[in-house]
TIMI-2910 file (N, C-alpha, C, CB; in pm, 1 decimal, decimal comma, always signed):
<rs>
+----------+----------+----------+----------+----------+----------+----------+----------+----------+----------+----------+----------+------+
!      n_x !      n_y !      n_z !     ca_x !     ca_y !     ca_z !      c_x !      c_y !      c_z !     cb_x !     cb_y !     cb_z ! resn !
+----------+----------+----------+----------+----------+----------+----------+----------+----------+----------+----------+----------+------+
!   +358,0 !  +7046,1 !  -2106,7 !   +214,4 !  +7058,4 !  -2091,4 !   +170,3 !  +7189,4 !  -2155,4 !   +173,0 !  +7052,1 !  -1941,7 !  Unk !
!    +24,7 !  +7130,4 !  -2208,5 !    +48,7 !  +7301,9 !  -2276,9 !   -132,5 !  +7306,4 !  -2262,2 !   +143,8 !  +7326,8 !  -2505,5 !  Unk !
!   -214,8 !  +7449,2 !  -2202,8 !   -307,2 !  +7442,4 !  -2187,2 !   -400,8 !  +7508,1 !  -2330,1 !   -308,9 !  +7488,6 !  -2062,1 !  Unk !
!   -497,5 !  +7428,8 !  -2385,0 !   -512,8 !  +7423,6 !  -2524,4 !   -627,5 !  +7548,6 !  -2487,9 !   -559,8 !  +7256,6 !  -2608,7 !  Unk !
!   -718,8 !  +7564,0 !  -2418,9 !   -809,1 !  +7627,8 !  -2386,1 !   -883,8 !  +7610,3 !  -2237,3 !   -878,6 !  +7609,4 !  -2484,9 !  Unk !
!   -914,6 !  +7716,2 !  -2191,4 !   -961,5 !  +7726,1 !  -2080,6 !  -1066,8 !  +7809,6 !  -2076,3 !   -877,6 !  +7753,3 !  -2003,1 !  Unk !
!  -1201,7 !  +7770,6 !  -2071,4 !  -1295,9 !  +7873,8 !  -2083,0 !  -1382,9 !  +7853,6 !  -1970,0 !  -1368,9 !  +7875,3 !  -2214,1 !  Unk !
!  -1363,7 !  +7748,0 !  -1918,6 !  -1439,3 !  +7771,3 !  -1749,3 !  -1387,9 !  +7649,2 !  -1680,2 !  -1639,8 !  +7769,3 !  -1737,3 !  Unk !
!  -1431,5 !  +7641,5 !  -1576,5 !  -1386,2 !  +7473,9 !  -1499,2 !  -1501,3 !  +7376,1 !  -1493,2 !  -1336,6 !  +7485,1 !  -1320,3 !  Unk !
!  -1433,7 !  +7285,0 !  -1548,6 !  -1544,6 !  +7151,7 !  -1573,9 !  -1586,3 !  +7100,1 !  -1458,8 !  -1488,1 !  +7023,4 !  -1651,5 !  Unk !
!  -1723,0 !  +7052,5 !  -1507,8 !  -1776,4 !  +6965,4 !  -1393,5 !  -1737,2 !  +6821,8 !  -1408,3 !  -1931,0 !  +6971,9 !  -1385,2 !  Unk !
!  -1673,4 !  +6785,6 !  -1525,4 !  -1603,9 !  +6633,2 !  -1478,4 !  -1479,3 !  +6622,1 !  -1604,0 !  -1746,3 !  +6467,5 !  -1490,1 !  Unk !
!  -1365,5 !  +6566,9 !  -1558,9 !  -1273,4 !  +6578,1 !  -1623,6 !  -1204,1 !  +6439,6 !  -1674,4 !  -1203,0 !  +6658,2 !  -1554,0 !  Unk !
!  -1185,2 !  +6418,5 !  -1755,0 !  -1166,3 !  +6296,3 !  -1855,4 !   -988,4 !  +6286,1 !  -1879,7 !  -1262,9 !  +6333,7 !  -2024,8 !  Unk !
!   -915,4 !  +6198,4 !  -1786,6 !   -804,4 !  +6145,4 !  -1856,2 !   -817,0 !  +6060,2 !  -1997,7 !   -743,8 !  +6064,8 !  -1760,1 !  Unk !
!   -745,4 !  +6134,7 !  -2135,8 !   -746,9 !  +6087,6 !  -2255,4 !   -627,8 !  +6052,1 !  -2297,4 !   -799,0 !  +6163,6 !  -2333,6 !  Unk !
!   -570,0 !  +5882,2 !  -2246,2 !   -477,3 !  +5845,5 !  -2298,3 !   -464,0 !  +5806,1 !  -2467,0 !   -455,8 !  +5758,9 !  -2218,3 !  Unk !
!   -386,1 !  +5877,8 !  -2528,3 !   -341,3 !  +5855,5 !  -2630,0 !   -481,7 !  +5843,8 !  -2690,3 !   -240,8 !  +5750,2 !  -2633,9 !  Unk !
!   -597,0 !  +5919,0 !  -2716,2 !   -744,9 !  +5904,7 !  -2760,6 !   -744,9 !  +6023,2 !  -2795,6 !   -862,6 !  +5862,6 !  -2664,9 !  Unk !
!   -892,1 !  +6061,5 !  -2758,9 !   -979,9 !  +6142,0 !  -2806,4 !   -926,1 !  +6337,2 !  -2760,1 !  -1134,6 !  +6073,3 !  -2733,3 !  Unk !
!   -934,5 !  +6409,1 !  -2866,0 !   -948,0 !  +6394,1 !  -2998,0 !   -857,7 !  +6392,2 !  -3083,1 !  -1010,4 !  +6462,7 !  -3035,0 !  Unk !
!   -764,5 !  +6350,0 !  -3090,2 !   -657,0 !  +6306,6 !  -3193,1 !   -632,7 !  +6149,7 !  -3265,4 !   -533,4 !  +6336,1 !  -3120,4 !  Unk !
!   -758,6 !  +6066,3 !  -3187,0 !   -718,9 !  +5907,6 !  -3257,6 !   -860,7 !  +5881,5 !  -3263,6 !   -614,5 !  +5771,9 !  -3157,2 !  Unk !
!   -904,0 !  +5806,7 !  -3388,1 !  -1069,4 !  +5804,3 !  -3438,0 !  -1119,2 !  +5716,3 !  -3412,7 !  -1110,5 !  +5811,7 !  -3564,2 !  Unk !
!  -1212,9 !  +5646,3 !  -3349,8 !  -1296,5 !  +5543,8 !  -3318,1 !  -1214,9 !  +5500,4 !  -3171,2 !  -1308,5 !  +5422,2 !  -3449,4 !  Unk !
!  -1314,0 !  +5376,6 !  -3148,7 !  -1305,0 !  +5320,4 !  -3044,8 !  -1350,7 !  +5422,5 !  -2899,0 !  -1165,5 !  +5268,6 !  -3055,1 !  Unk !
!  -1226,4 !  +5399,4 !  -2815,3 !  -1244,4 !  +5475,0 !  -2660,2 !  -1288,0 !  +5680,4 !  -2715,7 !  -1020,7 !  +5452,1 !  -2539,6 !  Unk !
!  -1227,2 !  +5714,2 !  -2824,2 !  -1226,3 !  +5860,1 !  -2866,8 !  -1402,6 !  +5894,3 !  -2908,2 !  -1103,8 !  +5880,5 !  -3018,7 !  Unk !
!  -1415,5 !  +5782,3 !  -2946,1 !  -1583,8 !  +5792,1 !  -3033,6 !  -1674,2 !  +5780,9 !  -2897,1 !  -1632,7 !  +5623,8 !  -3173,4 !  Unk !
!  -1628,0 !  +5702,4 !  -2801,1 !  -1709,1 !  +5658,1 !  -2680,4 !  -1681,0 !  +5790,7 !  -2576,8 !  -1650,3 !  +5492,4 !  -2612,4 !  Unk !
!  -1603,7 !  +5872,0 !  -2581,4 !  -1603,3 !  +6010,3 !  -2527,2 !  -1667,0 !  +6135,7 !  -2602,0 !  -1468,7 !  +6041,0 !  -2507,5 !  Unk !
!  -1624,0 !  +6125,5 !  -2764,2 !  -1683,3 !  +6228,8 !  -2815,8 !  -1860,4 !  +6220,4 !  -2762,3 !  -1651,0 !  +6220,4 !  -2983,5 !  Unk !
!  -1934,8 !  +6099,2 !  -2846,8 !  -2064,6 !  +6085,6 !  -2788,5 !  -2112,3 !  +6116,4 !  -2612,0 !  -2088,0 !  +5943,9 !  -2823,7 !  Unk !
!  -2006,0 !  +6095,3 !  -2568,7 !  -2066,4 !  +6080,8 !  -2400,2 !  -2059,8 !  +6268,1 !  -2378,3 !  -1918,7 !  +5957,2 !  -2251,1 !  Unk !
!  -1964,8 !  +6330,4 !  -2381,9 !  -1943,2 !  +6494,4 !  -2413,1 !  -2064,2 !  +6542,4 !  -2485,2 !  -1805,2 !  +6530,4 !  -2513,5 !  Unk !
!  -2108,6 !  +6486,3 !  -2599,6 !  -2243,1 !  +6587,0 !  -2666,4 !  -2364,3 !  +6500,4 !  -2568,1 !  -2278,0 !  +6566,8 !  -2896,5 !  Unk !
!  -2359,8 !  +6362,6 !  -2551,8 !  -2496,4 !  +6339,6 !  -2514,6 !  -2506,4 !  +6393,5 !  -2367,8 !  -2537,1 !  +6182,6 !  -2528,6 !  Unk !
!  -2396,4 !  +6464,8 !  -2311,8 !  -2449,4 !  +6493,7 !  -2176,5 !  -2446,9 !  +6656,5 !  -2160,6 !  -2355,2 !  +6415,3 !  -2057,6 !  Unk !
!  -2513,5 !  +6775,5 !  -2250,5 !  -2463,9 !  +6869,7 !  -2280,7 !  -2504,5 !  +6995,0 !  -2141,6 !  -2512,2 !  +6888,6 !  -2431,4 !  Unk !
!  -2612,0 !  +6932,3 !  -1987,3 !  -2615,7 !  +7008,3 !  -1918,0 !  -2434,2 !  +6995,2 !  -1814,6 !  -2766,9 !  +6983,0 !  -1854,5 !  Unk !
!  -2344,4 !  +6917,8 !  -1866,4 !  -2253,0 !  +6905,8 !  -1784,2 !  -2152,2 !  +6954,7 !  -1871,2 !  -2238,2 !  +6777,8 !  -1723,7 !  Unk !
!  -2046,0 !  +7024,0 !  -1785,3 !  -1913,7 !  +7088,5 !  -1866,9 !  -1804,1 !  +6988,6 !  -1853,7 !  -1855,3 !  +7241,4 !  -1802,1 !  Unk !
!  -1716,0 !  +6975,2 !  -1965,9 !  -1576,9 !  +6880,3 !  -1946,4 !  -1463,6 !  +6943,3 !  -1967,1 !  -1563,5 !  +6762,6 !  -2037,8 !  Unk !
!  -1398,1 !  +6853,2 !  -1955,8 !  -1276,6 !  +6899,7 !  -1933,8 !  -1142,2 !  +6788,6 !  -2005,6 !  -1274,9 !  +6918,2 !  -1767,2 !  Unk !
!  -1074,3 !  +6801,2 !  -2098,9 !  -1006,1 !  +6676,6 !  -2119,5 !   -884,0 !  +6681,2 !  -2141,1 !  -1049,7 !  +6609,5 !  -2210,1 !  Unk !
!   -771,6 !  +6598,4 !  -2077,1 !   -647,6 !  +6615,2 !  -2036,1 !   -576,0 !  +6477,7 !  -2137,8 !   -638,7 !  +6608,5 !  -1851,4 !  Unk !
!   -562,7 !  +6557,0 !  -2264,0 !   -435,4 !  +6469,7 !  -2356,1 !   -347,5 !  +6403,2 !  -2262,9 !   -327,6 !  +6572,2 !  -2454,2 !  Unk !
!   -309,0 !  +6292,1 !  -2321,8 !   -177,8 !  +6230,3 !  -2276,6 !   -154,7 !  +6154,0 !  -2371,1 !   -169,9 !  +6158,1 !  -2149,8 !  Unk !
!     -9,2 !  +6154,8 !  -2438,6 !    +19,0 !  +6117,6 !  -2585,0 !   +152,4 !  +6104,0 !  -2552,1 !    -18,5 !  +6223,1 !  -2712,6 !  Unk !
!   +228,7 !  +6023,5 !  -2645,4 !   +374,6 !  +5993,8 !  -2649,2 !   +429,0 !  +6098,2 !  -2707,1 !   +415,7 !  +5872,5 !  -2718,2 !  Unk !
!   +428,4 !  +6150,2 !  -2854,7 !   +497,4 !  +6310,3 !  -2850,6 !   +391,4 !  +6376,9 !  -3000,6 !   +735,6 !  +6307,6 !  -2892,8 !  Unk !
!   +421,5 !  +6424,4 !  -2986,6 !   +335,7 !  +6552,0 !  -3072,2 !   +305,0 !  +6476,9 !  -3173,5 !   +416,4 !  +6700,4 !  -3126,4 !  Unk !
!   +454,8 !  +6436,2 !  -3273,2 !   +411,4 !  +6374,3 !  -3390,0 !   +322,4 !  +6304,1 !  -3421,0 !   +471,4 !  +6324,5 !  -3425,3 !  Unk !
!   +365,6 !  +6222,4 !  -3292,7 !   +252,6 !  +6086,4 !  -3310,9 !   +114,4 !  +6074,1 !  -3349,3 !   +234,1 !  +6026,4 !  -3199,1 !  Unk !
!    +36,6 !  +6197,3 !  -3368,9 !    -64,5 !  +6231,1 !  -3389,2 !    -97,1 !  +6380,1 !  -3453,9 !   -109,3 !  +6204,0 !  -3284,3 !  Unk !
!   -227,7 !  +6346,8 !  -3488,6 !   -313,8 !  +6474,2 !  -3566,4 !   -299,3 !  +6591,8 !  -3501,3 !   -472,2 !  +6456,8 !  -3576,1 !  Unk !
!   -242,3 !  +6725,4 !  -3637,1 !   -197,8 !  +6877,5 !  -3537,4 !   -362,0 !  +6939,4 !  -3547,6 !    -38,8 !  +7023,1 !  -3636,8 !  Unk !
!   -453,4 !  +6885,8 !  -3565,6 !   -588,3 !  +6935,6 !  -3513,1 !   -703,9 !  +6791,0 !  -3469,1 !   -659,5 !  +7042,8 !  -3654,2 !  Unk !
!   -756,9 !  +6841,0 !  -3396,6 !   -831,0 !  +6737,3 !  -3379,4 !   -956,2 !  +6672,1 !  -3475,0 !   -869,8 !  +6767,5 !  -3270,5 !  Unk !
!   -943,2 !  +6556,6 !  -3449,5 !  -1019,0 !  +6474,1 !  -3563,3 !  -1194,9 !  +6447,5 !  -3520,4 !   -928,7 !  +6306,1 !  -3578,4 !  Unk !
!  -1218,1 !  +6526,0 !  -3453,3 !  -1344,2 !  +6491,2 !  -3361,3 !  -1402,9 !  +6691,4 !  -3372,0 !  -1278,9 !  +6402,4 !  -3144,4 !  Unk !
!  -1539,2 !  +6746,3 !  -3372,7 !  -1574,6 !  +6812,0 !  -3375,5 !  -1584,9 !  +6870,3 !  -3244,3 !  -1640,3 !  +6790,5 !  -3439,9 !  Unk !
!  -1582,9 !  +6966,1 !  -3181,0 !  -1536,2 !  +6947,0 !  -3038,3 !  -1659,1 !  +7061,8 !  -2956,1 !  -1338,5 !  +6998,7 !  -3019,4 !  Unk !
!  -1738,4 !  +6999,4 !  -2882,9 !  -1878,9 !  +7009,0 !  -2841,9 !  -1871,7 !  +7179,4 !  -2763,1 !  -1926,3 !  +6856,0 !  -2721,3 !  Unk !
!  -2005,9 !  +7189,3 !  -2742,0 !  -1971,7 !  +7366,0 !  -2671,8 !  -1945,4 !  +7372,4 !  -2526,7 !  -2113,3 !  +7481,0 !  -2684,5 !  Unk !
!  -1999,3 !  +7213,5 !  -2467,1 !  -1958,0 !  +7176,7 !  -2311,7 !  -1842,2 !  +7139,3 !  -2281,4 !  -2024,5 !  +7078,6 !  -2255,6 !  Unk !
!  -1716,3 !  +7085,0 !  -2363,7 !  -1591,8 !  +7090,6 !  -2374,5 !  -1553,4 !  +7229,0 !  -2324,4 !  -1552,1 !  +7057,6 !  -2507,1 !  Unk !
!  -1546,6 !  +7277,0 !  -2242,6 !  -1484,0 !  +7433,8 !  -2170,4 !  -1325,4 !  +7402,5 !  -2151,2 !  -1565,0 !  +7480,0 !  -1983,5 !  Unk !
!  -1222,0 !  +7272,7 !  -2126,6 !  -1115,5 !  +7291,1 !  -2063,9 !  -1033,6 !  +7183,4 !  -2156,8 !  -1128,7 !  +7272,3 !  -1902,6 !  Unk !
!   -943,0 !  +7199,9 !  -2196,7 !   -821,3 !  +7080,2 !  -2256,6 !   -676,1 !  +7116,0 !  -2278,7 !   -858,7 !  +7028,0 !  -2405,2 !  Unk !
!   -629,4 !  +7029,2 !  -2193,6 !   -457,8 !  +7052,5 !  -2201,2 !   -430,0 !  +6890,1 !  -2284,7 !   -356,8 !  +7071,4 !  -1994,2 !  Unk !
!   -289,2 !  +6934,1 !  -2320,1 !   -206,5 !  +6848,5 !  -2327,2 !    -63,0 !  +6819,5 !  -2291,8 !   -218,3 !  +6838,7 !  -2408,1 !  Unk !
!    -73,1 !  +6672,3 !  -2304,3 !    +86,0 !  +6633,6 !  -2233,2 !   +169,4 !  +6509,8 !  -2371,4 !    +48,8 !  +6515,8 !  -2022,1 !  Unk !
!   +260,2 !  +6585,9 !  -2375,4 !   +313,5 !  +6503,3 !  -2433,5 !   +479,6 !  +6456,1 !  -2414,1 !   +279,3 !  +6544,3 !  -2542,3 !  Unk !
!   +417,7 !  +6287,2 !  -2362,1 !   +560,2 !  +6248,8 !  -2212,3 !   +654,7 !  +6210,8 !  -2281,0 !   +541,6 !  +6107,9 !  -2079,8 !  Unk !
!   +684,8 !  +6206,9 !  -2402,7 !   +884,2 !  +6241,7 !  -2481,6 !   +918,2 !  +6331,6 !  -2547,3 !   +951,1 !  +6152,0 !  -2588,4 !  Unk !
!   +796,3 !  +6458,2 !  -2576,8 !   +866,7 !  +6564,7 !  -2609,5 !   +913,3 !  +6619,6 !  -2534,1 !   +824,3 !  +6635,3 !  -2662,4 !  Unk !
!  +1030,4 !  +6731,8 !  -2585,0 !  +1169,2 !  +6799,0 !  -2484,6 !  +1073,9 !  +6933,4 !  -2445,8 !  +1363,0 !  +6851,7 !  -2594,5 !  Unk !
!  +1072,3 !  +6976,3 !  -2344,6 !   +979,3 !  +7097,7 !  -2315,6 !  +1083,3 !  +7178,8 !  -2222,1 !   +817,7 !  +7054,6 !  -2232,2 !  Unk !
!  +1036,8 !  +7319,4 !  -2263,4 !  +1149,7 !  +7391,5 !  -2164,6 !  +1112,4 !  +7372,9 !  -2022,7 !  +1163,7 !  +7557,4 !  -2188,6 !  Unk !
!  +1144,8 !  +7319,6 !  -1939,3 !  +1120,9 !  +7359,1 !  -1798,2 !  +1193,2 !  +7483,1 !  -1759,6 !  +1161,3 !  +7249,7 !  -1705,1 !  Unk !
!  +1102,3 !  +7492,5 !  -1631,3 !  +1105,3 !  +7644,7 !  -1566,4 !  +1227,0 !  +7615,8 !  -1455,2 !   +931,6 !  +7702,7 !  -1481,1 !  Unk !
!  +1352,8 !  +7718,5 !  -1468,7 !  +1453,5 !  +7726,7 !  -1356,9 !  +1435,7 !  +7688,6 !  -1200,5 !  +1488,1 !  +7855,2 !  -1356,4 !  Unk !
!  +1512,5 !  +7600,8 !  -1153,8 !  +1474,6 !  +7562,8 !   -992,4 !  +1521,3 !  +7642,7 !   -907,5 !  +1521,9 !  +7435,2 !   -939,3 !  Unk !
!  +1432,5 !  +7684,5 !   -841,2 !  +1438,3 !  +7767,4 !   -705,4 !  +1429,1 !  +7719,7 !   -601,3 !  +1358,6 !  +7851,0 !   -687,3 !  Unk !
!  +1496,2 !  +7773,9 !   -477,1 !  +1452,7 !  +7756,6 !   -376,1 !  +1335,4 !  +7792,8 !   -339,5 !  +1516,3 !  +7787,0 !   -317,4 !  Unk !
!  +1302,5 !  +7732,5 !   -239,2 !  +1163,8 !  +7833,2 !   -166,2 !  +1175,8 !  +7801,6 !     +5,1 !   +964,5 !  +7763,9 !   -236,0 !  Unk !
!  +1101,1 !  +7864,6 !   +128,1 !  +1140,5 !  +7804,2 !   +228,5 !  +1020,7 !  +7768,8 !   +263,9 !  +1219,4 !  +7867,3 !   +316,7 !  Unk !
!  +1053,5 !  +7671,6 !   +318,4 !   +892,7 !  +7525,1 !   +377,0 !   +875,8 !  +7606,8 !   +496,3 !   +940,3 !  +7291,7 !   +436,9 !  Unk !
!   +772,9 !  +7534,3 !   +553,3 !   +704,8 !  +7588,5 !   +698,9 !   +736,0 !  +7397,7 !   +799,9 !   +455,4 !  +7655,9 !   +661,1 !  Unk !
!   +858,0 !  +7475,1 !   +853,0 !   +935,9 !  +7393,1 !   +974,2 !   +806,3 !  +7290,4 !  +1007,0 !   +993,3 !  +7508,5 !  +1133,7 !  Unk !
!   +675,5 !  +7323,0 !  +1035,6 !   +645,4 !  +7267,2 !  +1138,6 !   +536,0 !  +7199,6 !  +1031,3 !   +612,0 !  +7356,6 !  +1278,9 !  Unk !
!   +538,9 !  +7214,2 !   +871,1 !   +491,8 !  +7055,5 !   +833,6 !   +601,4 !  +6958,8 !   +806,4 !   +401,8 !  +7049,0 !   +698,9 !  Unk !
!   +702,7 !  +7001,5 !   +847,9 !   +797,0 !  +6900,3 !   +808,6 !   +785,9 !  +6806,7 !   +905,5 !   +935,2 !  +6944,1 !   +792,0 !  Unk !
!   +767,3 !  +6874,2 !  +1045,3 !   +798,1 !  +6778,4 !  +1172,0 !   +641,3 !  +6732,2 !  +1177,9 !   +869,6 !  +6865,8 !  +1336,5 !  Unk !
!   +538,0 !  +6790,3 !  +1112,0 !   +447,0 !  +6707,0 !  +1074,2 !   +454,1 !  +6531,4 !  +1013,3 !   +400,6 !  +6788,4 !   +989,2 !  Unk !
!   +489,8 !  +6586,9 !   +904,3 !   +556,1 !  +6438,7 !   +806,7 !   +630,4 !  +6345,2 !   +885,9 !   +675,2 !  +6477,9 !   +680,3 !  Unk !
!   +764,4 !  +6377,6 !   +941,4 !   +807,8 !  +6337,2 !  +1008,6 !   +770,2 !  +6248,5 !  +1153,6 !   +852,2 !  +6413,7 !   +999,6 !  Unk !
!   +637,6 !  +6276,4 !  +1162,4 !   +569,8 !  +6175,7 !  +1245,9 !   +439,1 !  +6146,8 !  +1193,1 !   +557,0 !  +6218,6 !  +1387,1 !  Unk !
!   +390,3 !  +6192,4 !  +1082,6 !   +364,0 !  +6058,6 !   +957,4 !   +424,8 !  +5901,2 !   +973,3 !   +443,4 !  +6109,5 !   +806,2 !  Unk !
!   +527,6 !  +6002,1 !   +927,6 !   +653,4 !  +5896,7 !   +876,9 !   +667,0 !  +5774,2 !   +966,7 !   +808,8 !  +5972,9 !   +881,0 !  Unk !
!   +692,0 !  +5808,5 !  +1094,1 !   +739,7 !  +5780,7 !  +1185,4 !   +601,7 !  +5674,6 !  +1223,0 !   +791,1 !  +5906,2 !  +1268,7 !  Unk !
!   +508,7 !  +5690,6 !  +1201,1 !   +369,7 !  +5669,1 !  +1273,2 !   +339,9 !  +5481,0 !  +1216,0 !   +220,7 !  +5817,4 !  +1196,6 !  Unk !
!   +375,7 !  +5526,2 !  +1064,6 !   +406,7 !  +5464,9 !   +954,8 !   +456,0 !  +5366,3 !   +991,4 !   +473,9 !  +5521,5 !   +873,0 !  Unk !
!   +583,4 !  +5402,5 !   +972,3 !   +710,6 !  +5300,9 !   +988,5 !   +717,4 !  +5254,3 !  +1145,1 !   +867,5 !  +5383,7 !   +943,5 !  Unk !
!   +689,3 !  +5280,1 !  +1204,4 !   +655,9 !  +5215,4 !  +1346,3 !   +562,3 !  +5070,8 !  +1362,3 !   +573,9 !  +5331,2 !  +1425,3 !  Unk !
!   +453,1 !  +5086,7 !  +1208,7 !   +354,2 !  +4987,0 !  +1230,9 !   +266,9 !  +5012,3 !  +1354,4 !   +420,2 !  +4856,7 !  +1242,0 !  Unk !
!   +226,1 !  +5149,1 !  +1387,8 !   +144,9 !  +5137,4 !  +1525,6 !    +17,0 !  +5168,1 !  +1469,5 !   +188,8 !  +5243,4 !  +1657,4 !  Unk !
!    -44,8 !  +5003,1 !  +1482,5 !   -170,3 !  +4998,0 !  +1414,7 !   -253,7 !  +4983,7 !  +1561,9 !   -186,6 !  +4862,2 !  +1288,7 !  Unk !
!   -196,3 !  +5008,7 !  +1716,3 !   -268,4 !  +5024,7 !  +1807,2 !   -297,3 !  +5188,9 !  +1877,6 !   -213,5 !  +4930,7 !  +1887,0 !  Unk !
!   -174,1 !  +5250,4 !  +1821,7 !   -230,2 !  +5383,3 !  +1848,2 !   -315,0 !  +5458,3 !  +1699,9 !    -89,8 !  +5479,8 !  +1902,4 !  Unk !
!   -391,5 !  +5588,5 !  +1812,8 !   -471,6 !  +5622,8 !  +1709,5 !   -372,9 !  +5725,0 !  +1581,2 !   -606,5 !  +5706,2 !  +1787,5 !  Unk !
!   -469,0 !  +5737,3 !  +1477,5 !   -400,5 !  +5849,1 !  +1387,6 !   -363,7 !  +5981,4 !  +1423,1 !   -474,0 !  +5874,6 !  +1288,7 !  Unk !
!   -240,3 !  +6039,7 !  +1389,0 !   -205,5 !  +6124,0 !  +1482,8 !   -324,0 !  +6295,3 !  +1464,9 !    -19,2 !  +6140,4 !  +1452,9 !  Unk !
!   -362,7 !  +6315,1 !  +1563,0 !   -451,7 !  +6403,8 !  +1538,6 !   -450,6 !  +6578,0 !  +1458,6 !   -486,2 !  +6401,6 !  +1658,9 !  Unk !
!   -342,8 !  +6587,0 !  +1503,8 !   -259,4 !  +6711,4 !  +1426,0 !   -224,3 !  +6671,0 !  +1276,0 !   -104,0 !  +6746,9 !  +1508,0 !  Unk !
!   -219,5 !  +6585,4 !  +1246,7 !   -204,6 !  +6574,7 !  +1066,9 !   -357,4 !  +6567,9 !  +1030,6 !   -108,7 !  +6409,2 !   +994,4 !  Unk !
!   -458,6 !  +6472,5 !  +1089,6 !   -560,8 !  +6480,9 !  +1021,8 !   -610,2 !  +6686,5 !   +997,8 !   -672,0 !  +6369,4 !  +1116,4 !  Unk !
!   -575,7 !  +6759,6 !  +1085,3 !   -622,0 !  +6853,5 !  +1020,9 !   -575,0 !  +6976,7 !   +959,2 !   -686,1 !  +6874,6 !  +1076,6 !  Unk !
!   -445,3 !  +6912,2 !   +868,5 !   -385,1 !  +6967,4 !   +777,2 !   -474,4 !  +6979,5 !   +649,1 !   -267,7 !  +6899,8 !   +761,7 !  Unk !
+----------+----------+----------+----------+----------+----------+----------+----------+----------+----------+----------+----------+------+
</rs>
């Protein structure tokens, strides 16, 4: 994942499979237009592409001044991931979950929802 620009947080954010702005017409043309014709609202648009190649190394679309946010993902390129760590949980959402879980898998559609998770 790689964050292309970040210049404020959008007021609505657009999953762009394999589209806009790297693939021309169709669903990409029906976002570019919707981004300029709505220019009191900020966006935000989140690539999702098979790997880099597969597409244009700049975008093919002019890219509006309400566009403030765009990452991309691209789900078969090799990306370094970051080393796994431990970390330590807090015991008592576990035994939270755990009667989730339990609440769940019980099927007790006659008792109520357990009240201590709703206000997690």
């Amino acid at each position: 994942m790689k964050i292309v620009f970040d210049k404020s947080e959008p007021d609505i954010l657009i999953p762009c499979e394999g589209t806009f702005p790297y693939v021309r017409g169709g669903v990409s043309s029906w976002i570019a237009q919707l981004i300029a014709g709505l220019p009191q609202y900020k966006f935000g648009i989140v690539f999702i592409g098979s790997q880099r190649k597969d597409y244009s190394t700049k975008p093919l679309y002019t890219l509006s001044d309400n566009l403030v946010f765009m990452v991309e993902i691209f789900m078969f390129d090799e990306e370094e991931k970051p080393p796994i760590e431990d970390i330590n949980g807090n015991i008592e959402y576990f035994e939270y979950l755990e009667e989730l879980y339990n609440w769940f898998r019980n099927d007790n559609k006659d008792e109520p929802f357990p009240e201590k998770i709703k206000k997690l």
